[in-house]
N, C-alpha and C positions, 0 to 999 in steps of 0.2 A: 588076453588081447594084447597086442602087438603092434609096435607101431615099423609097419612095410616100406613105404613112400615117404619121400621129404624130397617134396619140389617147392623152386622157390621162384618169385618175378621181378624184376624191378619194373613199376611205374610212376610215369608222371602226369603229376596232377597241378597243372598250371592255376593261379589262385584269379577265380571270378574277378575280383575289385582290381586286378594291378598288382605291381611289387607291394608287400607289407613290407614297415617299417616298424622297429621296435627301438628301444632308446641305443643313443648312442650314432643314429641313422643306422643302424643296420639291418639291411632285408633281405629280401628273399621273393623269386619269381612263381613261387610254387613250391612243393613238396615233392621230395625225391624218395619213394615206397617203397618199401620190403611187405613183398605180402609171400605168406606161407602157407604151403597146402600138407599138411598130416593125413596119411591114408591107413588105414588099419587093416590088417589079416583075415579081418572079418568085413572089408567093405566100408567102414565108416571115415567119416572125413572130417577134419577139423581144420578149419582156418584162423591165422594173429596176420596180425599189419601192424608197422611200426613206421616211421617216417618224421625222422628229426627235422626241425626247421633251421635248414643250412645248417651251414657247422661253429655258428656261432652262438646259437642259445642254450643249450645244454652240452656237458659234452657229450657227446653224440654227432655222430656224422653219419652219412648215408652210406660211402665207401667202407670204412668200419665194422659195420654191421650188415655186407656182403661177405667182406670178406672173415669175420667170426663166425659165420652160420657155415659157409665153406669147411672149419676147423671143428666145429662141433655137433654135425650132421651124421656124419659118420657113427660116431657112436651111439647116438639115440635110436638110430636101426637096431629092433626087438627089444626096447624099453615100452613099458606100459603106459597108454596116456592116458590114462584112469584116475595116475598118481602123479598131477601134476607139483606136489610137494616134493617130493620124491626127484622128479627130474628134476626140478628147479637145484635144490641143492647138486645132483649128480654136474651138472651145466656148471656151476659155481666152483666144482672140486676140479673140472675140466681146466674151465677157464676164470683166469682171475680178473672178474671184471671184466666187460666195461655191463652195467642193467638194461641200458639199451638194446643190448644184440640179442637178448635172450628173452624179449618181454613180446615177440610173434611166436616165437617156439612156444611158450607160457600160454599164451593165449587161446591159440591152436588145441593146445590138450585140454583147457576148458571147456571149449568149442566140443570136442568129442565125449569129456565127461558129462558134458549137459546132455549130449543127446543119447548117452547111454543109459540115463539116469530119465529123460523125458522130460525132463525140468528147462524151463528158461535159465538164462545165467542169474536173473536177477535173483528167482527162486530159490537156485542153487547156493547162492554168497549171501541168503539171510534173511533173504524173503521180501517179497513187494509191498513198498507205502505207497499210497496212492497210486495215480494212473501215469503222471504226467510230471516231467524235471521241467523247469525253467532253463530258458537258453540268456546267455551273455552275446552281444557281439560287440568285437573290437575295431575301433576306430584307431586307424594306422594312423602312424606320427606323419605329420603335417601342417600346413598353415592355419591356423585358428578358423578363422571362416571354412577352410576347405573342411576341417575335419568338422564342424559343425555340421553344413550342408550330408556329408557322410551321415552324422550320427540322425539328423531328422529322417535321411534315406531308410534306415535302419528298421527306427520308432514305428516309420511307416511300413514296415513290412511285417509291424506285429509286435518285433523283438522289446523289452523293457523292461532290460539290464543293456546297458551298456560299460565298456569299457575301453577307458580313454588310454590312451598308451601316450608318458611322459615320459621321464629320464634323460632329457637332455638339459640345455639353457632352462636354471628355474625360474626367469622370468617370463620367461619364451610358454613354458610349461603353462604355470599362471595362467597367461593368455587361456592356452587352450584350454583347461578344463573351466575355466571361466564362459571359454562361448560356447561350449557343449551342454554347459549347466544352462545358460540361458535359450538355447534351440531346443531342448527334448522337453522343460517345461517340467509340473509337476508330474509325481504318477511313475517315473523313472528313474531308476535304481544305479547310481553314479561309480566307478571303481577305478583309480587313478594308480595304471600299472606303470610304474617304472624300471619294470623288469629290471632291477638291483644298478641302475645305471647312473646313481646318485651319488657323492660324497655325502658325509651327513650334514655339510655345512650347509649344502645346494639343498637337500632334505627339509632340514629346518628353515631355511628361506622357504620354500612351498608349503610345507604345513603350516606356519606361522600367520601367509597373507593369504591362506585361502580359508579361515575358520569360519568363514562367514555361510561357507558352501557343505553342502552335506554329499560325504561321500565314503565310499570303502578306500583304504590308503594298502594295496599290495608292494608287497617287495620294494622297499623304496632306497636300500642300498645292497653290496653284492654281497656281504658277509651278513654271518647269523649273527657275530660281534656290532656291526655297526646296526644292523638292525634293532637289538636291544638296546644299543645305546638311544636310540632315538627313540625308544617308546614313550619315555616320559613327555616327550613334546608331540605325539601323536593324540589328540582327544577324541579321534575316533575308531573304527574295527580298523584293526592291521592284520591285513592279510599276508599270511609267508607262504611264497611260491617254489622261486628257486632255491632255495634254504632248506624244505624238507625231501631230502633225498634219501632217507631211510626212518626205520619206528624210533632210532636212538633221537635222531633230528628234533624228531615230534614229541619223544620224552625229556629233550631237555627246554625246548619251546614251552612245554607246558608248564617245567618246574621253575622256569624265570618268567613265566608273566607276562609271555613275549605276545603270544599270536593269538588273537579271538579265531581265528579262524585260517585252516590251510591249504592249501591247491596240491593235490595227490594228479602226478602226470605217470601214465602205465607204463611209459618207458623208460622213463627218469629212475622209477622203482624194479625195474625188471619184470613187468608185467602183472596179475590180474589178482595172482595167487598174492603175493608182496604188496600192493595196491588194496586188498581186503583186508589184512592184518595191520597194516597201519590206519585204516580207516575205522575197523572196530573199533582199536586202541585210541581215536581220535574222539570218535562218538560217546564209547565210556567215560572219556575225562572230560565230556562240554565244549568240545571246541567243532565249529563250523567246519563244512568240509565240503570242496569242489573234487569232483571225479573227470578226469579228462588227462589230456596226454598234448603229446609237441605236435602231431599233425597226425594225416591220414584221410581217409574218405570210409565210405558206409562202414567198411569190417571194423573199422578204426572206432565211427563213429556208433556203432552197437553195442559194443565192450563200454563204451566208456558211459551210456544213457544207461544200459544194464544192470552195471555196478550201482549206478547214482538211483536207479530204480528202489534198491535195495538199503540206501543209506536213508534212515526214519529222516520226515520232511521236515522234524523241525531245527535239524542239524543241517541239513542239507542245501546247500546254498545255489548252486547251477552248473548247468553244461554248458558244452559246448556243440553245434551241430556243422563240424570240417564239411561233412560232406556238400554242406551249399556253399562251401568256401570255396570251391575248386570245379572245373568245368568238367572234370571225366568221373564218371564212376566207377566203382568197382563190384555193387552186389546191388540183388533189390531184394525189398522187403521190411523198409525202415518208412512206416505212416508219415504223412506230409507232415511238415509242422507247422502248426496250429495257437495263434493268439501268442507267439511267444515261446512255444509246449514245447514238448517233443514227448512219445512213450514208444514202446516195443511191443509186439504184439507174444504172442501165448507158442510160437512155435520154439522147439528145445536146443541147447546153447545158445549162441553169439543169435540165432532167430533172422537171418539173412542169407539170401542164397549169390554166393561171387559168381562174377561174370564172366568167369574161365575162358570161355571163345573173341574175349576182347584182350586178352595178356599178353598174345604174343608169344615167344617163342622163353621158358625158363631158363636163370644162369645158373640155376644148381638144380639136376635131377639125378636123384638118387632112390633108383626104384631095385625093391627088391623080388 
């Protein structure tokens, strides 16, 4: 088997709630997507999405990872996507870096290996825990009250996990996760991102006057150093987000003591095949683990419930469900979400079918 085609889209997926804010003020009006269609010799199709959130959260950009699929398309014409091991390193000998651009190509050959195989993805990457992942949603940086109002919005639509996004003014901060704590009530699972937008000093002022509140403490500065350094003033799970960008990340997180638990994003890592091997190696050594990625809609958000499908529940901590983040879609086939839930149904690979007749016109088509 042979891989024929490599067409590719850009879409935008404007974000339901308004610009996001993450620390620092920095936002974003939506998600700007790379979705990828893989055609095979024999008829079979595999679809990845990737879609960084602007180009200020990971490195990764939208434009970026056009224009590297542009350079490394070419040559994956009559590579097998059976062996998505195999391509992935072949991608990496190609191109040196960046994991973003390569993790809808990566995903894509999953997509075809599952359904060559008959297997879900979740099947496929180690087999399914229960029916159902728990979803987080984040509450954009803003005025205390406002982002309260938000997060009861939220509670009330089911969800219970929330996630407060700080990283600015830590007094300001304070504020907020203070009225978020006091609107959602008990019963609700609290997790204060500040997406590494902390000094430690700013750090330790907010872990200091919020001991009183119970909550998850993610990425609360921008280095894996100052992260450790504040773990002694941390009395609760610290979560590392932006800090684990490879297994070595995650094997040196675990030999200092640093992270109860980490956020694995599919494009941060290079997609799904990379993303499973740091997550085994996560689950082996005891440490909690989020499956999910910088943005996207259904394709996006299949891969990443799939994966989480397959990470045992008592390691596994939540998802993310982008696709009701955003007003367009891109595929059906992903069950309503439910009490909070989210699961996939029993159909083989990524288990969704894209919405081709809605794309628009490809900026890369390369048919052979």
């Amino acid at each position: 088997m042979r891989i024929k085609d490599i067409v590719a889209y850009r879409l935008h997926q404007p974000f339901r709630d308004g610009p996001y804010t993450c620390s620092g003020g920095r936002s974003a009006l939506g998600f700007d997507s790379l979705v990828i269609r893989l055609v095979t010799d024999q008829g079979i199709e595999g679809w990845g999405e990737m879609a960084p959130l602007g180009a200020f959260y990971d490195p990764a950009f939208a434009g970026g990872a056009r224009a590297a699929l542009r350079e490394l398309a070419p040559s994956l014409i009559g590579a097998d996507p059976r062996q998505p091991a195999a391509i992935g390193r072949r991608m990496n000998f190609l191109l040196k870096g960046p994991p973003y651009a390569k993790a809808a190509l990566d995903m894509a050959c999953w997509d075809i290996l599952g359904k060559v195989a008959g297997l879900p993805l979740a099947e496929l990457t180690g087999g399914r825990y229960g029916e159902a992942v728990d979803l987080y949603r984040s509450v954009s940086q803003d005025e205390p009250e406002a982002m309260a109002r938000r997060a009861r919005a939220y509670v009330g639509e089911g969800y219970r996990r929330i996630q407060v996004k700080v990283g600015l003014d830590p007094d300001e901060d304070i504020e907020r996760i203070e009225a978020v704590h006091a609107a959602v009530g008990a019963g609700i699972v609290l997790f204060a991102d500040a997406n590494g937008g902390w000094t430690t000093h700013q750090a330790r002022r907010f872990l200091r006057a919020t001991r009183h509140l119970d909550f998850y403490m993610e990425q609360p500065a921008a280095s894996y150093a100052e992260c450790r350094a504040l773990r002694p003033d941390c009395d609760r799970p610290l979560v590392l987000d932006e800090s684990i960008d490879s297994l070595a990340a995650l094997v040196q997180a675990h030999a200092d003591r640093v992270a109860d638990a980490v956020t694995i994003k599919l494009a941060r890592v290079g997609g799904i095949g990379p993303a499973r091997l740091i997550r085994d190696v996560a689950v082996e050594l005891g440490i909690a683990v989020t499956i999910e990625d910088t943005g996207g809609a259904e394709i996006d958000t299949a891969a990443m419930v799939q994966l989480s499908l397959s990470t045992p529940e008592e390691l596994r901590l939540h998802t993310v469900d982008f696709h009701n983040w955003v007003t367009v879609a891109n595929a059906r086939g992903i069950p309503p979400v439910a009490d909070g839930r989210i699961t996939m149904g029993s159909a083989p690979g990524l288990g969704v079918i894209p919405m081709v007749e809605t794309f628009g016109e490809p900026f890369l088509d390369l048919r052979g």
